[in-house]
N, C-alpha and C positions, 0 to 999 in steps of 0.2 A: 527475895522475890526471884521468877523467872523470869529472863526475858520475852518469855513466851506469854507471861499474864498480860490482860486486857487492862487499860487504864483504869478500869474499876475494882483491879481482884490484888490481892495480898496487905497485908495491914499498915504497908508504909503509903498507901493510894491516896494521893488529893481529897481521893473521892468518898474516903470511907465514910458510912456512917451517913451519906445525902440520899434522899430521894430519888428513886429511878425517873428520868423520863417515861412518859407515857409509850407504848409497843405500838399505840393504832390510832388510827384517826381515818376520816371519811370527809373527803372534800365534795364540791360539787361538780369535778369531773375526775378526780381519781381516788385511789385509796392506797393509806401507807401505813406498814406494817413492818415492825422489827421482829427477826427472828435469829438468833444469835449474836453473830457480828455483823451480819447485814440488814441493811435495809430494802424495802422492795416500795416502791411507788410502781401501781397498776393505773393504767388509762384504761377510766370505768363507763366509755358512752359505748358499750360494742352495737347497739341499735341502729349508731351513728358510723358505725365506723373509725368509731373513738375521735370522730372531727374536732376539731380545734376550734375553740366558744373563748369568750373573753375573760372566762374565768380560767381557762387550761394555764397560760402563764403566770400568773397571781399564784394559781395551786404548786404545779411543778416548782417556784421558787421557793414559797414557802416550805414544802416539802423536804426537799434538797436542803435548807438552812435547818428543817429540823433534827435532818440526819448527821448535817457537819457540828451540830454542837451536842448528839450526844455521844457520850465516852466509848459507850459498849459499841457502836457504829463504824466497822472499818473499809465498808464499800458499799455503796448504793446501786441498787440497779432498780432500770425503769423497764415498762413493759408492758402491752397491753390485753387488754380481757379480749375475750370475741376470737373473730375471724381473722383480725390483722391486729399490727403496732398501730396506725393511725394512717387515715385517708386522707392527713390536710389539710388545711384550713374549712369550717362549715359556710363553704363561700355561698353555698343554695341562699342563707339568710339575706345576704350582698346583694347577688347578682338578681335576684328574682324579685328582688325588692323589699320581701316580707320583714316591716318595721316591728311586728307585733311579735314577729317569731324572734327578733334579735331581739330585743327587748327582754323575752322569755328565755334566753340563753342565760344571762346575767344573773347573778345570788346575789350580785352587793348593792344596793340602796347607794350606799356611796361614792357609785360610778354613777349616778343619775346626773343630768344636767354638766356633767364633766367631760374631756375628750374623748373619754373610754365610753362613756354614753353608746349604747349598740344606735341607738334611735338616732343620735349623731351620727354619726358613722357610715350609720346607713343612708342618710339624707345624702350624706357626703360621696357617697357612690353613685346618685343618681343620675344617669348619660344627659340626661336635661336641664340638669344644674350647675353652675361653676363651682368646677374641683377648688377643694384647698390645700396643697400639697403637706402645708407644714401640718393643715390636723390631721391628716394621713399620718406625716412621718411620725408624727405624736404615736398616735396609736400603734403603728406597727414594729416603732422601736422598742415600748415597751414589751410588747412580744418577744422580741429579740433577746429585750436584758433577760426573761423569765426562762427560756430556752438555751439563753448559757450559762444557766447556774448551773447548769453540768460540767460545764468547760470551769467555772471558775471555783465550783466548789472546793474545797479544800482536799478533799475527801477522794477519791477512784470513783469514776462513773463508768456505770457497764448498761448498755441499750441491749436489748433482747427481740430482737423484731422479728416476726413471723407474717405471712397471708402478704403484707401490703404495706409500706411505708416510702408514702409518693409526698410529692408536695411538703406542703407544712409539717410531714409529719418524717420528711428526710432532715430538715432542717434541726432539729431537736434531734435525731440519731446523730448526725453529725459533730454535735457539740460534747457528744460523750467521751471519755477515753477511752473507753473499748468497743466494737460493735462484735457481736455474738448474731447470725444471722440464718434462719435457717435456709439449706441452700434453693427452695421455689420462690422463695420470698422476692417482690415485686418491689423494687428500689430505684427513685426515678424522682426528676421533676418536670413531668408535661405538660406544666401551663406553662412553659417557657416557647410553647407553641403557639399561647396569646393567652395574652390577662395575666402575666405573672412574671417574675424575676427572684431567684432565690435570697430573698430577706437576708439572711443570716449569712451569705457570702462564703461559704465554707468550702465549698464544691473542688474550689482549685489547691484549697490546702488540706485536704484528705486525699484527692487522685492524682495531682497534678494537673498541670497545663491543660496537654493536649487531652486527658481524657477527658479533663470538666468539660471542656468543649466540644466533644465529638457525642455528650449526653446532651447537654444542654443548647446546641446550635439546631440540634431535633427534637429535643423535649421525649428524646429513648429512654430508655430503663434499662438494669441490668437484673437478672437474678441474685440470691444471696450466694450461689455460689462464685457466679461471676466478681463479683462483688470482694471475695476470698481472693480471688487470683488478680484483682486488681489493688488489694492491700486494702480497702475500705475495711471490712471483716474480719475481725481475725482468725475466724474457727466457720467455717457454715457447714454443719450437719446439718440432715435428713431430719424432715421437720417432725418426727416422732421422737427424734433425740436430741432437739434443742434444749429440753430442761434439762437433761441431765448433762449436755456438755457445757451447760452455762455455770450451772451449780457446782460441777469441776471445777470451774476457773474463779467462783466468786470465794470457794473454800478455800484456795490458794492464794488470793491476795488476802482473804479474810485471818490468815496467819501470821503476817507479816505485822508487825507493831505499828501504830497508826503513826506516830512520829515519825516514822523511816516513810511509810507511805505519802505521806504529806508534804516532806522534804521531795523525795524522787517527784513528784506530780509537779510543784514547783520548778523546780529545776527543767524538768522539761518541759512545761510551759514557755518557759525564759524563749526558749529557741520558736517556739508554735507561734508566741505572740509578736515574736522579733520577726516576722511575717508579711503582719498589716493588716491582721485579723479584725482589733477594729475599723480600718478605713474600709475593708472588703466589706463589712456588716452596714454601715453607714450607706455608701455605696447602691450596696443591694436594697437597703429597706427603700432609700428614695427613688431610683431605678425599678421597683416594685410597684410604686405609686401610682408613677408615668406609665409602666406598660397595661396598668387598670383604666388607661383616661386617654388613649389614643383611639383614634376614629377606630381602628380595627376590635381595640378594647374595648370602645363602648358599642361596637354591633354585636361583640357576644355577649354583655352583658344585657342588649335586648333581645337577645335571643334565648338566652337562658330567661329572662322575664315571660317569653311568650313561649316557650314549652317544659320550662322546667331546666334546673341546671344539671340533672342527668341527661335529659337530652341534648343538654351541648354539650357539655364533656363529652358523650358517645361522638357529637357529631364533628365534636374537634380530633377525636383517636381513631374513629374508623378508616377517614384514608389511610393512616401509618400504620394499621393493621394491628394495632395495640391495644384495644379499647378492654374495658374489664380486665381481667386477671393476666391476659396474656402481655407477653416479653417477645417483641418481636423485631428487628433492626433492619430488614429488608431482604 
């Protein structure tokens, strides 16, 4: 054999002679597809914004677990369909009340009557009712676990984000090994302006200290290219050449032997996680709870009730001069 074959090719392979995994599958908020040695998971709500529904963690992890076991698979990269990576959490469902529309988020009959229940969930957000912190943490840790199957996969994770990846939807870039960014791209988390706390706690062990702080004490953004020059990104092209300067980088891990790649990811895990990665995650989800249930958090969750949660979001970004697509710091 060469060292260059894939764990499935030359006739002394484990593998010879088994069944391929399946190349494709279609979830209820993305879709994943092998084409060589990579895998691609797409975020498929672009209507939405590619928002974040209670099936988006379920899927991403299954996904991710189906790409680490199979052979031909030597790097995964996620990404979204549409206009942007993801807008965040689909907090409209939340904050505006609509039990009927959480509900309709959900594919699985098996979350009924359970703490992932949207219908729970949602009662559990209501400014008029007594919060329960733990079926909060309930639910929003598993978000978490599902969000860092990119961090813990075996396998190289490469994020591809383009248009907009704010909120919920940084958090999940964040947990990748690589981010690929194109350079207009809108990178941020601005409910840390109210109603939010970044879940997954990532923020200070991708930028450091001071800059997690100087985004997140204003709930700023930065561009994809800022983003480059702050070491988040590793590459941020001109958003007509993000495919192909992604598909550069996924071909070049995609050559390297999956046991060499698996080993290095490991190994430097060791140092990422010797951090406090998960205390930071802990941390965040419960601190994420509280800042949904404090008197300032629940007047814009009845504010988002009485006009709509675009309308607060606009009315939370307009003074900072941020609102919609713009990156603005004063």
């Amino acid at each position: 054999m060469s060292w260059q074959d894939g764990l499935t090719e030359g006739a002394d392979s484990p593998f010879r002679g088994r069944p391929l995994p399946a190349d494709s599958a279609t979830y209820p908020t993305l879709t994943y597809e092998v084409t060589g040695r990579i895998a691609r998971i797409t975020f498929n709500r672009p209507e939405r914004g590619n928002a974040i529904t209670p099936d988006t963690p379920l899927d991403l992890a299954h996904a991710v677990e189906r790409a680490d076991l199979d052979p031909r698979v030597h790097v995964i990269v996620v990404s979204g369909r549409g206009s942007g990576f993801c807008a965040g959490y689909d907090l409209a469902l939340f904050a505006e009340g609509d039990m009927a529309a959480a509900a309709a988020t959900s594919a699985g009959d098996d979350r009924d009557g359970t703490v992932l229940d949207p219908v729970v969930q949602a009662r559990n957000h209501d400014p008029d009712a007594v919060w329960d912190p733990v079926l909060d943490f309930a639910m929003m840790s598993r978000f978490n676990r599902g969000f860092a199957s990119l961090l813990r996969a075996d396998k190289p994770t490469v994020a591809k984000v383009h248009g907009f990846c704010v909120g919920g939807g940084s958090d999940i870039a964040l947990f990748a090994d690589q981010i690929v960014a194109a350079a207009d791209t809108k990178i941020g988390y601005p409910p840390t302006r109210v109603w939010g706390i970044p879940a997954a706690g990532m923020w200070a062990h991708r930028v450091g200290d001071q800059r997690a702080k100087r985004l997140l004490f204003t709930g700023d953004t930065i561009t994809g290219a800022e983003a480059y020059e702050w070491g988040l990104a590793v590459e941020a092209p001109p958003a007509d050449e993000l495919d192909e300067r992604t598909e550069a980088l996924l071909e070049r891990i995609a050559r390297v032997p999956v046991n060499q790649l698996v080993l290095t990811k490991l190994a430097l895990n060791t140092a990422l996680l010797a951090q406090g990665v998960e205390t930071s995650g802990m941390v965040g989800t419960l601190f994420d709870g509280i800042a949904r249930h404090t008197r300032e958090g629940h007047a814009f969750a009845r504010r988002a009730g009485e006009a709509g949660f675009r309308a607060a979001v606009r009315e939370r970004d307009e003074p900072f001069g941020d609102a919609g697509r713009t990156v603005f710091r004063g």
